[in-house]
N, C-alpha and C positions, 0 to 999 in steps of 0.2 A: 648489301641487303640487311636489314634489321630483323636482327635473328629472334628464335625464341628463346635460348640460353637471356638473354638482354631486358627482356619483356615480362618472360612470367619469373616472380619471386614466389619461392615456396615460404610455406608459412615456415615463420621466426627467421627468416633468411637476413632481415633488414633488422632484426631485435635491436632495442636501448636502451639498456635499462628498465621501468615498466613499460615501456612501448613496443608489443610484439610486431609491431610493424609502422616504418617509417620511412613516408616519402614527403619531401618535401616542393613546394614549387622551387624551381631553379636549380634543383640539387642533382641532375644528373644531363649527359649531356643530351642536349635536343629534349628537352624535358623543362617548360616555363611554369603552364600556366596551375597547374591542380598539385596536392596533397593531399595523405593519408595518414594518421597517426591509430593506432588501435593500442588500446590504454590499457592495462589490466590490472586492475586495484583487489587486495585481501579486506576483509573484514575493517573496516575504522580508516583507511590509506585514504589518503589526499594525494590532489598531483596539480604543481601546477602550468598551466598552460600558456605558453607563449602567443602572441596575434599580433607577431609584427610586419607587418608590410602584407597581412593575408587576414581573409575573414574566415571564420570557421562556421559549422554546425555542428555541436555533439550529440551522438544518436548513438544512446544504451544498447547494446548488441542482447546481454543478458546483465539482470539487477537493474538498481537503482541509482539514483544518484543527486546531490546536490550540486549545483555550479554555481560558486560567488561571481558574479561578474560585474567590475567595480564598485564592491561594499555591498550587493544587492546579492541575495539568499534565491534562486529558482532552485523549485522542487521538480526534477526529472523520475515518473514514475514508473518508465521503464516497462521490464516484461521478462518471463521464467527464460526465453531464447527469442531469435528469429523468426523463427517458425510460428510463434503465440500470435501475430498480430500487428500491427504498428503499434510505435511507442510516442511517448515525448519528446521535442528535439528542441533543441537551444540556439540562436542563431546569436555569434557575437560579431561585430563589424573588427576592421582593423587596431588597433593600438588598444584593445580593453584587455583589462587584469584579471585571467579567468583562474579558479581553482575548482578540480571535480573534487568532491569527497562521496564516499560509499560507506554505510553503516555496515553494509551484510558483505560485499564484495560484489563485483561482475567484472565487464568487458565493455569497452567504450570507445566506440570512432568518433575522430574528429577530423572529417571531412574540411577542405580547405583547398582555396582559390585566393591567386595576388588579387589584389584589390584597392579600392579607394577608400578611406571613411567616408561619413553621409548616411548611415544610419542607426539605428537604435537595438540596443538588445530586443531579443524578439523570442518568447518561446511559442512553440504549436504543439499546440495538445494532439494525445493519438486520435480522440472524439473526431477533430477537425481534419485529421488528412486525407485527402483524397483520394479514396481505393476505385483502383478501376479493375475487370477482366477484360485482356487485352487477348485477340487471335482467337482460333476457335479447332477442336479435339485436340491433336495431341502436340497444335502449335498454341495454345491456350495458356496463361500466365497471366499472376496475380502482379499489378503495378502500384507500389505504394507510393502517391505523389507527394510527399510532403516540403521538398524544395526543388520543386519544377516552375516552367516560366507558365504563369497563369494560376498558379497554386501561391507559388511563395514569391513574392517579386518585391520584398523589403530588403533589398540585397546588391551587392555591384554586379559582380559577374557566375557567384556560386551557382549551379544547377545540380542535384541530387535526389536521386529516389532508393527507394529499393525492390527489387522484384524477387517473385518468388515463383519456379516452374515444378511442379511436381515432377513424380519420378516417372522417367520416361517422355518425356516432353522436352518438346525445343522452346528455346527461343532469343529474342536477339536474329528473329527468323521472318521475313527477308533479311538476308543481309544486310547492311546499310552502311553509308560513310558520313562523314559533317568535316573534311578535312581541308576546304575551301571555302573561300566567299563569295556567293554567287546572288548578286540581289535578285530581287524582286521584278526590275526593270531589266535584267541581262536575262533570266528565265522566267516569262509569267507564272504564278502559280505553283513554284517548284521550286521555291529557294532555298541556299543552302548557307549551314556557319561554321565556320572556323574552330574547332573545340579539340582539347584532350580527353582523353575519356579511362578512368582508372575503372575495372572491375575488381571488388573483394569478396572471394566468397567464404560460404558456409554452408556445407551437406550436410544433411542430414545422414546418421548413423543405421543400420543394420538393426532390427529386433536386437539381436544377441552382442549387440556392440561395436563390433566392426566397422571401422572407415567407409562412409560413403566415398562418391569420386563421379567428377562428369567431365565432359570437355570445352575447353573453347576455343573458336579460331581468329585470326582476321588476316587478309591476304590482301595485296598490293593493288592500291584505286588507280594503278596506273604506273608508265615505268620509271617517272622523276619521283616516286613515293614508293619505294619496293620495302615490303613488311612481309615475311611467311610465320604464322604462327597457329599450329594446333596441335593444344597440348591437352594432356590430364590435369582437371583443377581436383583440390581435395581443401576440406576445411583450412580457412586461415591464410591460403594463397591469394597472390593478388597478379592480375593480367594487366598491363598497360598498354596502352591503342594513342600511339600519338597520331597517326593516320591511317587509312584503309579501309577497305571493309570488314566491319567486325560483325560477327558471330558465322554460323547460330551456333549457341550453346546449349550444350544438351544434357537434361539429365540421365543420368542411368536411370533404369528401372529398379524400384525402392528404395531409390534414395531422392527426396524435395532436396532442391535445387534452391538456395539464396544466392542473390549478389546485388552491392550496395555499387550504384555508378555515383561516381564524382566527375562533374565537368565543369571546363571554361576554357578560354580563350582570350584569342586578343581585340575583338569586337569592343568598339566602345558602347554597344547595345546589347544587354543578355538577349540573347535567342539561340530557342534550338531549332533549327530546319535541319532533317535529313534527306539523302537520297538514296532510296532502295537500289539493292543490287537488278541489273536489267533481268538476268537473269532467273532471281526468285521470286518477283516483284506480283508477279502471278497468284502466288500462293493467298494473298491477300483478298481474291475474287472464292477462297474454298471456306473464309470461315464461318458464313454464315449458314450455308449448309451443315455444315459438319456439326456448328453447338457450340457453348462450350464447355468444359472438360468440368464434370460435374462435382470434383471436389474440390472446387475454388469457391469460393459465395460469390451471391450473384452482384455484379455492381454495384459499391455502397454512396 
């Protein structure tokens, strides 16, 4: 069984020099297609970025940031944390020369998936990303679509967003799995894709400072794919889901909930199709009674 020991990395567990976290594709075992890199640059600090055999996005966690991406100056405008808002995000294809630099300093993920070349730097302004509110009372959460399929599709296989659950709230709720290929034609109307799926997160802190902390789980889609994991997340930690059903995650009460998902797979077609767990799959028929959770803004 693929433990939780295996799965969740506590924050700095994977540190490298500036990179408090670092996963790469192919770098552990049963572990191909996605990567994580989180950057953390001082005042004036440059770093530069590798993209070989993988495409990236970088997406300012907090600060600013410039990204050279061969000889070409994009200005990343970033944001005070997580919590502010969507940001700027960078998209480079495989084999480009990336360097981040930061005038004031921040924290920077660069999400990454193996890939093809075939196409073009690309940056998305935060104006343009697609915010949704997804589920409704206290299964209610903020979905920031900036590299989903239908959102961003100048890309091989990357898929990324990031969501945001206040405190107290689920979500990642129905459960759900994508750890098969199930076309179109084998299940009318219910297909499914083949994907890894990394969670990073980030709590939010206490009034008086203190560590938030919430949970996440995901458990075995079956007995040729056995996964038990439910653990305590706390800022900076990262949960990996090579298959199963993952979630829900939950926040504590007074502490918002972030986590940046990174996905892909072996599909020669990006798509995400999931399938709800049988079990919670219900839950989905309670949200529109219920509302939703009124300190999210309303669908932008």
């Amino acid at each position: 069984m693929t433990s939780e020991d295996s799965l969740h990395l506590p924050g700095g567990s994977t540190a490298t020099g500036a990179y408090e976290t670092v996963i790469e594709p192919g770098g552990r075992q049963d572990w191909v297609h996605t990567g994580l890199r989180v950057l953390a640059l001082g005042a004036g600090e440059s770093e530069t970025v590798t993209t070989h055999g993988i495409e990236v996005m970088v997406v300012p966690l907090n600060g600013a940031c410039d990204v050279t991406a061969d000889g070409t100056v994009h200005e990343l405008r970033g944001r005070a944390d997580v919590f502010a808002g969507p940001t700027d995000v960078l998209y480079a294809p495989p084999e480009t020369s990336l360097r981040v630099h930061t005038d004031a300093g921040g924290r920077f993920a660069i999400a990454a998936a193996a890939a093809e070349p075939g196409h073009p730097v690309a940056v998305i302004r935060s104006q343009n990303v697609p915010v949704e509110v997804r589920g409704g009372g206290q299964m209610t959460r903020q979905v920031r679509n900036f590299g989903t399929v239908g959102s961003f599709d100048a890309c091989d296989s990357l898929i990324a967003c990031e969501v945001i659950t206040p405190g107290g709230n689920w979500s990642s709720y129905p459960a759900h799995k994508h750890d098969e290929t199930i076309t179109e034609s084998e299940r009318p109307g219910a297909p499914e894709s083949q994907l890894e799926e990394i969670y990073y997160y980030e709590i939010q802190d206490a009034p008086g400072g203190t560590p938030g902390f919430g949970y996440h789980q995901t458990t075995a889609s079956g007995p040729e794919r056995p996964i038990d994991v439910l653990t305590e997340v706390r800022s900076g930690d990262t949960v990996l889901v090579p298959h199963g059903w993952h979630g829900p995650c939950a926040a504590a009460p007074g502490h918002d909930m972030y986590y940046l998902n990174v996905m892909a797979g072996p599909a020669a077609e990006r798509s995400w199709n999931i399938t709800d767990h049988p079990e919670q799959t219900w839950v989905r028929g309670t949200w529109e009674a219920a509302g939703p959770d009124p300190r999210l803004a309303p669908e932008a």
